[in-house]
VOBA-1610 file (N, C-alpha, C; in pm, whole numbers, padded with zeros to 5 digits, always signed):
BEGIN
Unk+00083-00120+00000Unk+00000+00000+00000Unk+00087+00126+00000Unk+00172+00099+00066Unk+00293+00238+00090Unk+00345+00259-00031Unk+00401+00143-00146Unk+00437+00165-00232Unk+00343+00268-00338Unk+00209+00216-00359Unk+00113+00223-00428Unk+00104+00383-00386Unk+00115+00426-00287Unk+00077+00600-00223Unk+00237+00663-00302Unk+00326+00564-00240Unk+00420+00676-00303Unk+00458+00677-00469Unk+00428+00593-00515Unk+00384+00596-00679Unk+00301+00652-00688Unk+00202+00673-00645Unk+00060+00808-00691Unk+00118+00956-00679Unk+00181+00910-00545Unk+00225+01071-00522Unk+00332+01105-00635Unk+00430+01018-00672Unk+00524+01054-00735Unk+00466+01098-00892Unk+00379+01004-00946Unk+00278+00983-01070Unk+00201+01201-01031Unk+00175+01211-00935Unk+00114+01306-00926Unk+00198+01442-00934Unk+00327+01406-00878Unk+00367+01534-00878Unk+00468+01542-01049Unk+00489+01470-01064Unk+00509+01447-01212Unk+00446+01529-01281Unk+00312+01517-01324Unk+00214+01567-01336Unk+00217+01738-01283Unk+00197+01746-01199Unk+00224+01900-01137Unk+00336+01923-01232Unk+00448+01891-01207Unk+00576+01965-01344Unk+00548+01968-01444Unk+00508+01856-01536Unk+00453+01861-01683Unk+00324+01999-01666Unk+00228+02030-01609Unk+00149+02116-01605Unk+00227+02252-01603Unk+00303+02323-01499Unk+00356+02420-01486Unk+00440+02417-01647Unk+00498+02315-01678Unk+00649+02358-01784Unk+00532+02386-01871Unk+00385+02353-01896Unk+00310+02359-02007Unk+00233+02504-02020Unk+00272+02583-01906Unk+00164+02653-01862Unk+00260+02819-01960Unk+00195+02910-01975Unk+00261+03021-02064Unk+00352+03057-01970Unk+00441+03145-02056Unk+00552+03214-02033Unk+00559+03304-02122Unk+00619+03413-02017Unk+00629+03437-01918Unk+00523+03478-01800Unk+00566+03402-01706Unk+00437+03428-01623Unk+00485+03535-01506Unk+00624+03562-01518Unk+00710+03643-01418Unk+00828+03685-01480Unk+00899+03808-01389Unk+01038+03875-01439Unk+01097+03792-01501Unk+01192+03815-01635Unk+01289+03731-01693Unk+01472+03836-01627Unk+01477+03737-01617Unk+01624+03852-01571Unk+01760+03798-01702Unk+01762+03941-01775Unk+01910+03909-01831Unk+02052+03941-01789Unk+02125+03860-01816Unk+02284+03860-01747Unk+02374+03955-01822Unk+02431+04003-01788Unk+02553+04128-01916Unk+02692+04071-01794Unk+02764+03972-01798Unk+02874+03967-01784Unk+02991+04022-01780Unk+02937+04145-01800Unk+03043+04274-01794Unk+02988+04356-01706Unk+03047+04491-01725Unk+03069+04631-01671Unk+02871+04706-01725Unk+02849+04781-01643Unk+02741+04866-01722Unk+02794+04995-01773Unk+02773+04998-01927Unk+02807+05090-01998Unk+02869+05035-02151Unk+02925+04925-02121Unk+03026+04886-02247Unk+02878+04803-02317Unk+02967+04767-02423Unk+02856+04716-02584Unk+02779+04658-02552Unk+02810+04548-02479Unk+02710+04436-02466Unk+02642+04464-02351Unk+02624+04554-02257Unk+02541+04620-02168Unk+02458+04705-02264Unk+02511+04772-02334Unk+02404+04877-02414Unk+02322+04783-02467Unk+02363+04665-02574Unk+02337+04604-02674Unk+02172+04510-02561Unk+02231+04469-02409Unk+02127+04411-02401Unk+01996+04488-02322Unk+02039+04632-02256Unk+01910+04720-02228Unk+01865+04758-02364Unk+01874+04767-02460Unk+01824+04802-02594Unk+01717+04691-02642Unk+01765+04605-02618Unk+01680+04488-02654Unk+01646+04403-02524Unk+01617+04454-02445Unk+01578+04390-02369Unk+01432+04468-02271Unk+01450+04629-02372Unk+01324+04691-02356Unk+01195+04628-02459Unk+01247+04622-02568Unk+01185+04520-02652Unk+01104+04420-02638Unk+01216+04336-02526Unk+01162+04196-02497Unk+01031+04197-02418Unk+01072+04328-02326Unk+00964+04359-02195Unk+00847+04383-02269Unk+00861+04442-02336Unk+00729+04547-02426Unk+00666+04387-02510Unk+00753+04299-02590Unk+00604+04224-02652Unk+00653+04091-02554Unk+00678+04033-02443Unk+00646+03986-02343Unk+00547+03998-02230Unk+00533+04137-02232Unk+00446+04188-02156Unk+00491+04134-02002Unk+00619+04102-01972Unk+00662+04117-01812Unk+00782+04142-01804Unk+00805+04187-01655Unk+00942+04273-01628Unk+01057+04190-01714Unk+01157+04266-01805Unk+01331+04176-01816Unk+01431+04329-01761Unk+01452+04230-01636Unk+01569+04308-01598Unk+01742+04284-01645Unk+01775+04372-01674Unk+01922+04356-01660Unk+02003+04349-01543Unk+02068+04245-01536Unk+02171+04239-01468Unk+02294+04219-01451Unk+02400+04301-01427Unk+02547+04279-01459Unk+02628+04202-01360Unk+02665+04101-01383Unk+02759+04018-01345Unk+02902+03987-01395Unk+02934+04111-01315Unk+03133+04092-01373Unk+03208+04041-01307Unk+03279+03998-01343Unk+03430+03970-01277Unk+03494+03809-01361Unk+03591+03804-01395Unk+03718+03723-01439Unk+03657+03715-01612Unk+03638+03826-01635Unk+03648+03848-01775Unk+03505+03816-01795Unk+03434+03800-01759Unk+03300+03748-01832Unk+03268+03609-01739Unk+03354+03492-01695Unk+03313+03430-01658Unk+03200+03367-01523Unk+03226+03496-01472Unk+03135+03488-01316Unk+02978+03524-01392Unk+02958+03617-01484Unk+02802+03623-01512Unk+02800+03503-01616Unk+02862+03453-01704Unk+02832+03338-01756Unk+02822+03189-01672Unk+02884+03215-01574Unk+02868+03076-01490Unk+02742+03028-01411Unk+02678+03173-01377Unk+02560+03215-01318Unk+02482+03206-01428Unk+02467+03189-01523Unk+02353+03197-01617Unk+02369+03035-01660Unk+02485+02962-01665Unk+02447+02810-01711Unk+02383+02766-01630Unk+02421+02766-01489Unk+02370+02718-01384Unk+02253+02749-01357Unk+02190+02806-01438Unk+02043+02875-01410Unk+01925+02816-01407Unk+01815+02766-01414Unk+01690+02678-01439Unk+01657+02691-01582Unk+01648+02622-01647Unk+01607+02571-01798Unk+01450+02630-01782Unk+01447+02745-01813Unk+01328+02794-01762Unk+01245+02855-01838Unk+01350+02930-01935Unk+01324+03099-02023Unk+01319+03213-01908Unk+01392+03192-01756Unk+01345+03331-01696Unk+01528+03339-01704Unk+01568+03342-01724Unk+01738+03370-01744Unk+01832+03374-01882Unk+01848+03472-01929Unk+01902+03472-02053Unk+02050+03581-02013Unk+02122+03543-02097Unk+02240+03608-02098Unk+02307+03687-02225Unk+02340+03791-02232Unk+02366+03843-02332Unk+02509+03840-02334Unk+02588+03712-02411Unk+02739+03708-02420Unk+02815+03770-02557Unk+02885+03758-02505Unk+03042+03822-02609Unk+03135+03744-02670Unk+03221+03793-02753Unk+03325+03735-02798Unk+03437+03710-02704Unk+03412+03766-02556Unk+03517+03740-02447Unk+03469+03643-02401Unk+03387+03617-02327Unk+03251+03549-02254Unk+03279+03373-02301Unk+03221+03408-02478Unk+03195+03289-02507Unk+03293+03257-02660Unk+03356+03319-02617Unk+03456+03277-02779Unk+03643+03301-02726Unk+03656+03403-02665Unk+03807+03343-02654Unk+03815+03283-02445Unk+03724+03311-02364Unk+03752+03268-02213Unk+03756+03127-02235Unk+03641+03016-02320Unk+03641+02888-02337Unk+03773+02868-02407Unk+03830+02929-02548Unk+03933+02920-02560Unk+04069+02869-02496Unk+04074+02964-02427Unk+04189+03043-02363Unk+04241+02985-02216Unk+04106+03023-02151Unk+04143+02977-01942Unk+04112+02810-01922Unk+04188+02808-01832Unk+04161+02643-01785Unk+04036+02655-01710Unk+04033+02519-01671Unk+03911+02534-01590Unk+03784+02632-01557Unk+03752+02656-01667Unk+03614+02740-01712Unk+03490+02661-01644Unk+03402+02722-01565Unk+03334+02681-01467Unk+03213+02661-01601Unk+03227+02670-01715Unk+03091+02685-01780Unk+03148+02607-01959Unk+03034+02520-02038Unk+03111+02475-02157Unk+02976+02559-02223Unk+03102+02693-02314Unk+03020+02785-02385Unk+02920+02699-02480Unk+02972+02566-02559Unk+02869+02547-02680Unk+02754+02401-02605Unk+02790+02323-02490Unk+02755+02240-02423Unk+02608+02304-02322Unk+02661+02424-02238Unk+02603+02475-02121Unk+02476+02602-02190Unk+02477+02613-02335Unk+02417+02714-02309Unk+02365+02688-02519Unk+02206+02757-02519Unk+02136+02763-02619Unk+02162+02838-02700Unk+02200+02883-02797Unk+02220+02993-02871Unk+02056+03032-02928Unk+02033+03177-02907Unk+01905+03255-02995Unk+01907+03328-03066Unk+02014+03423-03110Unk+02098+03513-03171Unk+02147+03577-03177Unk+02254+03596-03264Unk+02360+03686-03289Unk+02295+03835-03268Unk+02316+03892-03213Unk+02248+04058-03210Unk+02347+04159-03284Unk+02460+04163-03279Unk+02537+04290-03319Unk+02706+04226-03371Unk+02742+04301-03430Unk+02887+04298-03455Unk+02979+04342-03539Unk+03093+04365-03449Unk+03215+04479-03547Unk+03358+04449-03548Unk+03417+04521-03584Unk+03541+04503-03622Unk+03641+04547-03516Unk+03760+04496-03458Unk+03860+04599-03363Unk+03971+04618-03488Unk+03998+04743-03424Unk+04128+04822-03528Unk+04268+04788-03427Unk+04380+04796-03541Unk+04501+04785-03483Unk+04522+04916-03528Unk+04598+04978-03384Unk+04645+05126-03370Unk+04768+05155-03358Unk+04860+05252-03381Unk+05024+05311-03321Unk+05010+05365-03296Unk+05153+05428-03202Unk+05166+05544-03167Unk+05190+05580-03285Unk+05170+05721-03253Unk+05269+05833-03316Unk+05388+05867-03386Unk+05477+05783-03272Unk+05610+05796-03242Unk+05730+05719-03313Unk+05559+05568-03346Unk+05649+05491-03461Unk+05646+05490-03573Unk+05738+05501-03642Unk+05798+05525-03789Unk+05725+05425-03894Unk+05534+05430-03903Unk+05500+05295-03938Unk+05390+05384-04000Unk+05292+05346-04126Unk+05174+05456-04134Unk+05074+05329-04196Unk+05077+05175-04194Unk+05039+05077-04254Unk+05062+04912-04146Unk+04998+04851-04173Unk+05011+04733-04079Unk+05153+04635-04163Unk+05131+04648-04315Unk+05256+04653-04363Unk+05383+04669-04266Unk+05411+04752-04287Unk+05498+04859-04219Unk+05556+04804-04097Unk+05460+04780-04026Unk+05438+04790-03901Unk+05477+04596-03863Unk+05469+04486-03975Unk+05518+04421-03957Unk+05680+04407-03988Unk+05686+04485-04079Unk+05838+04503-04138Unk+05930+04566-04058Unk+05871+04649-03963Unk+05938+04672-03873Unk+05979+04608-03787Unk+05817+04534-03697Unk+05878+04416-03614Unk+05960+04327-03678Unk+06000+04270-03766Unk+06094+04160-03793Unk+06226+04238-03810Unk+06213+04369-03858Unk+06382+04406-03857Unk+06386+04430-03706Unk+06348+04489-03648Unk+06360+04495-03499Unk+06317+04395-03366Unk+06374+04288-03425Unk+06234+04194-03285Unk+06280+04176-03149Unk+06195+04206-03099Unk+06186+04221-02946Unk+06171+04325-02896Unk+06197+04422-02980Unk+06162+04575-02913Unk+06031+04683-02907Unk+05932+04589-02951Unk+05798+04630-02980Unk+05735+04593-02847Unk+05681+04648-02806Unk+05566+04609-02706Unk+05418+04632-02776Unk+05308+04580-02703Unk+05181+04631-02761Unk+05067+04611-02620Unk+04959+04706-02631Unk+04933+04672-02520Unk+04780+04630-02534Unk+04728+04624-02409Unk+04568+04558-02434Unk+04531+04578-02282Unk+04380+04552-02266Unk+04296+04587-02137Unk+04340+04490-02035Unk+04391+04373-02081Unk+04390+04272-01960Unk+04423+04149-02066Unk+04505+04014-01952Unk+04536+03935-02015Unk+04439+03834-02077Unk+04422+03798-02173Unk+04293+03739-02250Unk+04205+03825-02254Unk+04211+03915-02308Unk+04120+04007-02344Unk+04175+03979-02517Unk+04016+04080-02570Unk+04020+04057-02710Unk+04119+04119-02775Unk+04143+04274-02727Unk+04301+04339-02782Unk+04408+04226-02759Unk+04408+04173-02617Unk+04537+04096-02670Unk+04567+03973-02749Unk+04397+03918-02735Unk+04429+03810-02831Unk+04423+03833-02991Unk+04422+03924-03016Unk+04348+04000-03156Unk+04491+04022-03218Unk+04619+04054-03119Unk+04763+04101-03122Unk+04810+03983-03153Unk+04780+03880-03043Unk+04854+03745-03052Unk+04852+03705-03215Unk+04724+03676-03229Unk+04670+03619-03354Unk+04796+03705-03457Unk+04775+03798-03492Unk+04902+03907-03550Unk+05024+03826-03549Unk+05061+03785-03450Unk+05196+03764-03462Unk+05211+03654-03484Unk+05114+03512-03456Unk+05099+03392-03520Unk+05109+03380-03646Unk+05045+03517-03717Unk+05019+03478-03817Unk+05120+03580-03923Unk+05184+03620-03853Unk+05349+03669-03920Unk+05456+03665-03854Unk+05495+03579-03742Unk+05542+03558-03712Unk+05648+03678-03605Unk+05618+03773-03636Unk+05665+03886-03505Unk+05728+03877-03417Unk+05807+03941-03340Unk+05819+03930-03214Unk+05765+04046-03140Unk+05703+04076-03031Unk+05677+04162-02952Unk+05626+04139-02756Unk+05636+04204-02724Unk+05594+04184-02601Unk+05431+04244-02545Unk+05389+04150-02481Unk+05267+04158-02391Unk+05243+04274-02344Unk+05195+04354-02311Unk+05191+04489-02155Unk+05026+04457-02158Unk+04961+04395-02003Unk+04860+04425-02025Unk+04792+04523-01928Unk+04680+04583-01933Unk+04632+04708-01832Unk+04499+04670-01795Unk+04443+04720-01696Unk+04348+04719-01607Unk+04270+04807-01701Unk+04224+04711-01849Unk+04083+04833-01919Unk+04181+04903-02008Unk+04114+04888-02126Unk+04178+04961-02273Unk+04184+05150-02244Unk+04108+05151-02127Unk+04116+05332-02133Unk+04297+05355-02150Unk+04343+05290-02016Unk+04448+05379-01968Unk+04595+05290-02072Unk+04555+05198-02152Unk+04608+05132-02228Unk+04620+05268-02350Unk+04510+05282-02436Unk+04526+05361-02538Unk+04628+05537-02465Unk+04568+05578-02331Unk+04678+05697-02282Unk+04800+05677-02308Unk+04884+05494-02292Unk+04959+05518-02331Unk+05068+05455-02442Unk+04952+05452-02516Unk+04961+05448-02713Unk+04944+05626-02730Unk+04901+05684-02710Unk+04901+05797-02770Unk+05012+05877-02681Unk+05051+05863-02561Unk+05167+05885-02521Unk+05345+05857-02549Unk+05301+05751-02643Unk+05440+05650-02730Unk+05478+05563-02619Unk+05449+05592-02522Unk+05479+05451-02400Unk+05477+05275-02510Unk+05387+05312-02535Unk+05317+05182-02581Unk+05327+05192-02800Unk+05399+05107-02859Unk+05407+05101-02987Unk+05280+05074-03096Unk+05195+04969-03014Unk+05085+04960-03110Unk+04987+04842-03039Unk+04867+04868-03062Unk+04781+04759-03007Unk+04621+04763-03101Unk+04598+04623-03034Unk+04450+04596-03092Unk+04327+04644-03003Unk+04210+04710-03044Unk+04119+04781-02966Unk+03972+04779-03022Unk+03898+04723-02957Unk+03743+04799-03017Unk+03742+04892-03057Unk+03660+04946-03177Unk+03612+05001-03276Unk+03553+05186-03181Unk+03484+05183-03045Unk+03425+05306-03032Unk+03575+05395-02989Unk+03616+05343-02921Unk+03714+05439-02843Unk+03844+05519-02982Unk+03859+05414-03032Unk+03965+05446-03160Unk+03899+05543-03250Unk+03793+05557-03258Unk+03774+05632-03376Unk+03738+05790-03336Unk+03779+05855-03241Unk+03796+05974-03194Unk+03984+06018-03235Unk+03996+05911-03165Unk+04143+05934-03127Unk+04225+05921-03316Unk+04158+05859-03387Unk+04214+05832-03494Unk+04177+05994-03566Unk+04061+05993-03577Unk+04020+06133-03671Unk+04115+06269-03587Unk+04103+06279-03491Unk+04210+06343-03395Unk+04339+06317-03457Unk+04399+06239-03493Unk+04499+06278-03532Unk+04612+06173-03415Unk+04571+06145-03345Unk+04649+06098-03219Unk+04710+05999-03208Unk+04658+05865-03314Unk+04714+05755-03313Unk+04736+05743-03496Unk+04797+05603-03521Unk+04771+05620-03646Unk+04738+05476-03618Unk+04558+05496-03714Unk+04487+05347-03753Unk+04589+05284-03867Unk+04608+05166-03828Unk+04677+05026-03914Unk+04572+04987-04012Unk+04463+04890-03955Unk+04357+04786-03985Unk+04279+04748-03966Unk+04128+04774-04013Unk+04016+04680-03941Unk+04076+04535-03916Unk+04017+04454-03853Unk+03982+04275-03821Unk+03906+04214-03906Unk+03796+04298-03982Unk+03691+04220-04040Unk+03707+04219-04187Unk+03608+04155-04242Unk+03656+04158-04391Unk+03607+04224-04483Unk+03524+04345-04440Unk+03493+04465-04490Unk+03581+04585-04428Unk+03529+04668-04459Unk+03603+04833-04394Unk+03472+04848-04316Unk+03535+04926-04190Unk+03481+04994-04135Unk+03397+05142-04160Unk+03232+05166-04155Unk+03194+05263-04199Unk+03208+05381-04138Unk+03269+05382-04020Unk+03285+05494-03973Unk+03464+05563-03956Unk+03546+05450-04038Unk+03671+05484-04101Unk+03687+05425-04236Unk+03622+05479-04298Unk+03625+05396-04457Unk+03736+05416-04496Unk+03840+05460-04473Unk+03980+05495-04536Unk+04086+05412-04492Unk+04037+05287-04393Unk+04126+05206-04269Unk+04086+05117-04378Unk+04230+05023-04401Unk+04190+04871-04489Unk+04178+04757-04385Unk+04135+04671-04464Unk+04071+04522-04369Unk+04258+04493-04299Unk+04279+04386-04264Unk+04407+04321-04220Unk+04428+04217-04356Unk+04329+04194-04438Unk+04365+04087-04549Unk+04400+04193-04660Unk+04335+04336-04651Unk+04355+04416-04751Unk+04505+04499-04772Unk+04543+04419-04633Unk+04703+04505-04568Unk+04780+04368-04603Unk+04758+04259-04704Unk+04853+04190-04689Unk+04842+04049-04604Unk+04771+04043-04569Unk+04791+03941-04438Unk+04626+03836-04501Unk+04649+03739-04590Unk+04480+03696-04564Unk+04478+03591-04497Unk+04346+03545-04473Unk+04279+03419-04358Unk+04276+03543-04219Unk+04298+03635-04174Unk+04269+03728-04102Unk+04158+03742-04053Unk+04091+03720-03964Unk+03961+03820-03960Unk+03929+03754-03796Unk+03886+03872-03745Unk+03785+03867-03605Unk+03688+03998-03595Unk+03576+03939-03505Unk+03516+04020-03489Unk+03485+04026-03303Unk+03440+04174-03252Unk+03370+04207-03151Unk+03178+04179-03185Unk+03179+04072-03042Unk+03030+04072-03096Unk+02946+04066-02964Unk+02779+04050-02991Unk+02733+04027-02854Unk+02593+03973-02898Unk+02581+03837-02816Unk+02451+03762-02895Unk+02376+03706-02766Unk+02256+03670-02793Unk+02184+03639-02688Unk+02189+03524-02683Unk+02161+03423-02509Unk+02183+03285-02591Unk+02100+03270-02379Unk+02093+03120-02385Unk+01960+03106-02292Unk+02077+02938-02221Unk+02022+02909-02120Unk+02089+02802-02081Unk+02002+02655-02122Unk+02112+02567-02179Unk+02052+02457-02224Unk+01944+02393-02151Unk+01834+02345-02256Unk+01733+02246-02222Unk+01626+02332-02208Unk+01640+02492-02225Unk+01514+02544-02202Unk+01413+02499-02345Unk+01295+02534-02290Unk+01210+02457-02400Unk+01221+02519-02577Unk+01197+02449-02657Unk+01226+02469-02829Unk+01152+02616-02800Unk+00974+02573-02802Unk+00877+02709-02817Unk+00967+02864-02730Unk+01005+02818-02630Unk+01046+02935-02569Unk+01136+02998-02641Unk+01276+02957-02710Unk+01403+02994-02756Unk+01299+03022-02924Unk+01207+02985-02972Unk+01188+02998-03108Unk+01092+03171-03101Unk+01042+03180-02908Unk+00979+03296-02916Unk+01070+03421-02871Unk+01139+03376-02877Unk+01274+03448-02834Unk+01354+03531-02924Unk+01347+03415-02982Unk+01418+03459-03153Unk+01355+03552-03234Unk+01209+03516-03213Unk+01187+03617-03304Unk+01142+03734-03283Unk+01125+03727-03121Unk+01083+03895-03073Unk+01275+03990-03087Unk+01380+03875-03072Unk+01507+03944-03100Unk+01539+03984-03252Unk+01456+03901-03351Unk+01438+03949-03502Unk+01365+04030-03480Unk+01256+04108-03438Unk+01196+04202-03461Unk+01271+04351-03374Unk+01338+04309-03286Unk+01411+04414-03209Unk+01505+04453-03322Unk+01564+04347-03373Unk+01708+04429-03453Unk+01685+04490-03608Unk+01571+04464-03579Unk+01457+04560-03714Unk+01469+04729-03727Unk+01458+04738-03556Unk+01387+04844-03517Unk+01512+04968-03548Unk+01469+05031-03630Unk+01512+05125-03657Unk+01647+05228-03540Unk+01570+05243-03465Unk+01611+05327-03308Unk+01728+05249-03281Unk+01718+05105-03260Unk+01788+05017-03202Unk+01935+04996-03322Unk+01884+05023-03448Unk+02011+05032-03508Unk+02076+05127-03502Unk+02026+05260-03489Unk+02083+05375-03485Unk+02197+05389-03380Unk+02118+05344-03240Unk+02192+05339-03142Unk+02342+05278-03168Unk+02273+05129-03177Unk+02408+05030-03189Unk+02545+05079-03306Unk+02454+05158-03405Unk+02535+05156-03532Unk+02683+05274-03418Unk+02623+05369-03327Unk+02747+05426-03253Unk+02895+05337-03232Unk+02865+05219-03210Unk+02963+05127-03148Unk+03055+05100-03248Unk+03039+05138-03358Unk+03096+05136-03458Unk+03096+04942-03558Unk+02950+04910-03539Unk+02954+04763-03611Unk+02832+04809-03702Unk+02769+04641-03682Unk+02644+04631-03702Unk+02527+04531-03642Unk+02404+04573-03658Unk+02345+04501-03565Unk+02285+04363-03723Unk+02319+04243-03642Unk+02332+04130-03704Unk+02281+04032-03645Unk+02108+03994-03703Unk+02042+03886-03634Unk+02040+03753-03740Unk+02075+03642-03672Unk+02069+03501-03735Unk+01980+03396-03659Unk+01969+03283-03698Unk+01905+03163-03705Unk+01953+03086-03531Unk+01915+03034-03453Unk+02001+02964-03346Unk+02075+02830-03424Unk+02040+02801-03546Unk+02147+02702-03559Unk+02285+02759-03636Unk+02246+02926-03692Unk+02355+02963-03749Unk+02448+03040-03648Unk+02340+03075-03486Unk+02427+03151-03410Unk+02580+03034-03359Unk+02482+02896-03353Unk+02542+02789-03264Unk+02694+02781-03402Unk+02685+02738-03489Unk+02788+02722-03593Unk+02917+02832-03601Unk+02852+02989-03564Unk+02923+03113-03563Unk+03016+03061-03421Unk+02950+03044-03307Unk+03032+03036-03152Unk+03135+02904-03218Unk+03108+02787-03287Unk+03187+02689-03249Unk+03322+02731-03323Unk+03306+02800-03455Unk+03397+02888-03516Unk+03505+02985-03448Unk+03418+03001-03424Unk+03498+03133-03281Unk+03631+03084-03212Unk+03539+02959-03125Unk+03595+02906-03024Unk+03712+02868-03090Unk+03689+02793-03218Unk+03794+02698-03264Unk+03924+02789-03276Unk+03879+02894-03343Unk+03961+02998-03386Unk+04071+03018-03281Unk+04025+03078-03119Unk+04102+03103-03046Unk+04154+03026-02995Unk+04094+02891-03019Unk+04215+02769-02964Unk+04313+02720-03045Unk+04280+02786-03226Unk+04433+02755-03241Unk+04548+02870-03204Unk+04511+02998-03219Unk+04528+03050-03166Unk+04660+03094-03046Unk+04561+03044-02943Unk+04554+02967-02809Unk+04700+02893-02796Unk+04672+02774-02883Unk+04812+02643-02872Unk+04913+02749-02974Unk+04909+02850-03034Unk+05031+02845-03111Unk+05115+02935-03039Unk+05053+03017-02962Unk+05080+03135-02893Unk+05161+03090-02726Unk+05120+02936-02661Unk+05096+02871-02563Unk+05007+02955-02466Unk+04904+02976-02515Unk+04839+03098-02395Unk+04770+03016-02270Unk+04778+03014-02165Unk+04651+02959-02120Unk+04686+02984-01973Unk+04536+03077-01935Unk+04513+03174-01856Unk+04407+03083-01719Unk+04427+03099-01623Unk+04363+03090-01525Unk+04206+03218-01520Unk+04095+03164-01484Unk+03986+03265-01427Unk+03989+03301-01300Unk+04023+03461-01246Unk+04039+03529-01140Unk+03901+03627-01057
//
């Protein structure tokens, strides 16, 4: 008889779960993750669209920023999350394309732990000089490093960050010599590139393009395999000589595995109708990319690309970084 009660009960509450997972959504706040800082791209990129979401969801999506060890503390918090649709994360090319790369023991498996819904935005980082060096071309600027090697430094926000892996890649793929300097955040990095402290480095697209029209640095190369529209006069890195080249800065939405098909397919397309929206391009188009929505099986194909990318990368460079 005991058996028979606790098989009903179990039969019953079964039942209770299948009912709730069946029942609409959202029935409460969705909270999204920004793994970074508030203010940078993929913070803008996900209050922009994530007013959107609120508006044809019709319930609260809050943002929430979870930083620290590059992206990995708000991405670890979002795998671990309930397969729910109330947790979505808006990741990056740090996040989920070079941290899996790159660090050991990553508390999270970017293409395993997590759904892809789509690609939302993306751009190009420029390679910059000082001033000071005798270089006006990425050309140049390799020809130099090989007559001179070892005496180049270049710098970047932090170690495994995208400037520096964006550099690495550079020198893998011409073989260079230069040295590392990394800084606490591309601000005080570019002070001192335009100071000549620093010879040349790789950087997102908003901050450079003041300092370039200024006069202050001299732009090398987009990453991507167009030009940049808001320096149309900057050539690609394949257009400088160098092809198989290319990376991009990006930021895409993506949900933790097993949440249900219907949910991620309604997801998708209220994020296709966000990156429609006129306003929302305008905005983004500041950051100096573009806003770029795809398929979840073409987002999932784009990340495994990525990843692969920075793990060769990765082994040629011997990089491999601990999460702090």
């Amino acid at each position: 008889m005991r058996k028979f009660v606790a098989s009903f009960a179990g039969a019953l509450l079964g039942f209770g779960l299948l009912a709730a997972q069946a029942g609409p959504w959202p029935e409460r706040q969705v909270t999204l993750i920004v793994p970074s800082a508030p203010g940078d791209g993929s913070d803008i990129a996900a209050r922009l669209i994530g007013e959107k979401l609120q508006a044809a969801l019709g319930q609260p999506v809050v943002v929430e920023n979870r930083m620290g060890a590059g992206g990995v503390v708000g991405s670890a918090a979002a795998a671990k999350a309930a397969p729910d649709g109330y947790t979505l994360i808006m990741g990056n090319a740090g996040s989920h394309g070079i941290i899996p790369a790159t660090y050991k023991d990553v508390p999270y498996d970017a293409m395993r732990d997590f759904a892809p819904v789509s690609l939302v935005y993306r751009a190009p980082n420029i390679f910059l000089a000082s001033k000071k060096l005798p270089v006006k071309s990425l050309a140049e600027l390799v020809a130099y490093a090989k007559a001179n090697p070892g005496k180049l430094s270049f710098a970047s926000g932090g170690n495994g960050s995208s400037a520096h892996m964006n550099s690495e890649y550079l020198k893998v793929l011409t073989g260079i010599e230069a040295t590392h300097v990394p800084y606490r955040g591309s601000g005080p990095a570019l002070n001192d590139l335009v100071s000549g402290q620093i010879e040349f480095m790789a950087v997102n697209l908003p901050p450079a393009i003041g300092l370039a029209q200024a006069g202050q640095v001299t732009p090398l190369a987009v990453t991507t395999r167009k030009r940049a529209a808001a320096l149309p006069e900057v050539p690609t890195v394949e257009e400088s000589g160098f092809p198989g080249y290319e990376t991009v800065a990006w930021f895409g939405l993506l949900v933790p595995a097993g949440v249900p098909a219907e949910i991620v397919t309604r997801l998708h397309a209220e994020v296709v109708k966000a990156c429609a929206d006129q306003e929302i391009q305008k905005k983004l188009a500041v950051l100096g990319g573009d806003v770029v929505c795809n398929t979840p099986a073409e987002f999932r194909t784009f990340l495994a690309a990525d990843i692969a990318r920075w793990k060769e990368v990765a082994t040629a460079a011997k990089i491999s970084l601990d999460p702090k």
